[in-house]
C-alpha positions in Angstrom: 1.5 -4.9 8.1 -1.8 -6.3 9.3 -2.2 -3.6 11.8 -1.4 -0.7 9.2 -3.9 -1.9 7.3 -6.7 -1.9 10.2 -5.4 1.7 11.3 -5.8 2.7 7.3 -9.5 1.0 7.0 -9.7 3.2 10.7 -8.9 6.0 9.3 -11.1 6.3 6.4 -14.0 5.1 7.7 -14.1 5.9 11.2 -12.3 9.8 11.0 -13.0 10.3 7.5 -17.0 9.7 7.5 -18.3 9.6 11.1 -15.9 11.9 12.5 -15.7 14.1 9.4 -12.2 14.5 8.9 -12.5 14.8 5.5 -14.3 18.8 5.7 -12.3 19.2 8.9 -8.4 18.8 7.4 -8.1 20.1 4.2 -5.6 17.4 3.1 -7.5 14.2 4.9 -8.0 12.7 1.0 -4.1 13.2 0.2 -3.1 12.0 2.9 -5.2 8.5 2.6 -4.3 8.2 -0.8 -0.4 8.7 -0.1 -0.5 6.0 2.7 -2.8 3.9 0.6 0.5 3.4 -2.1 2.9 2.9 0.2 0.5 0.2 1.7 -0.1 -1.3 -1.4 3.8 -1.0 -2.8 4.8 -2.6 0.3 1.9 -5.6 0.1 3.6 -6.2 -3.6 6.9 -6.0 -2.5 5.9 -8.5 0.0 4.5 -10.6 -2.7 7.6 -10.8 -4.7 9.8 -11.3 -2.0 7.9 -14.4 -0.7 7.7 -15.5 -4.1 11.2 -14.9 -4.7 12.7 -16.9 -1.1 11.3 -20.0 -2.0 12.9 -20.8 -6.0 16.7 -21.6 -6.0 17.0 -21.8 -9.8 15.7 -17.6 -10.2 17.2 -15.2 -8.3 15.7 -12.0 -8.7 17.6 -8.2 -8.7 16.4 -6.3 -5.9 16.1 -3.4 -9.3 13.3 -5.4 -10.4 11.7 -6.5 -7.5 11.3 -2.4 -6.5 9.3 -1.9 -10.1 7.3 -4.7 -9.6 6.1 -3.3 -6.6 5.9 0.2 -7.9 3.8 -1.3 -10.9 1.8 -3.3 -8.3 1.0 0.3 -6.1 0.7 2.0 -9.2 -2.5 -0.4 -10.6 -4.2 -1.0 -7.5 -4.2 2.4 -7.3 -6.5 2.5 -10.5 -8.9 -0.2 -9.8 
């Protein structure tokens, strides 16, 4: 996850501005902002799973875990 991250922060910064990807492929924005919820949905779904492994008395359904992450992507993706 770590090194998706790096290879995302890579990608905008380093192609996107230096390298101008962004006026050289049409769809270089789309295609940040796509990987950038899947990275974030996957960072909550992390979340909720670690929080998850560790209580014995609540188990969660993997139904709910899956909207929490969506939710998560959905209002990082605001800010």
């Amino acid at each position: 996850m770590e090194i998706i991250i790096f290879c995302f922060i890579f990608s905008a910064e380093i192609l996107g501005e230096i390298n101008n990807f962004y006026g050289i492929f049409k769809n270089w924005d789309t295609i940040l902002h796509t990987l950038n919820g899947f990275l974030c949905a996957s960072f909550g779904f992390s979340l909720v799973y670690l929080l998850n492994e560790n209580i014995t008395q609540v188990k969660l359904s993997p139904l709910f875990v899956a909207i929490v992450a969506f939710c998560f992507s959905m209002t990082i993706g605001v800010a």
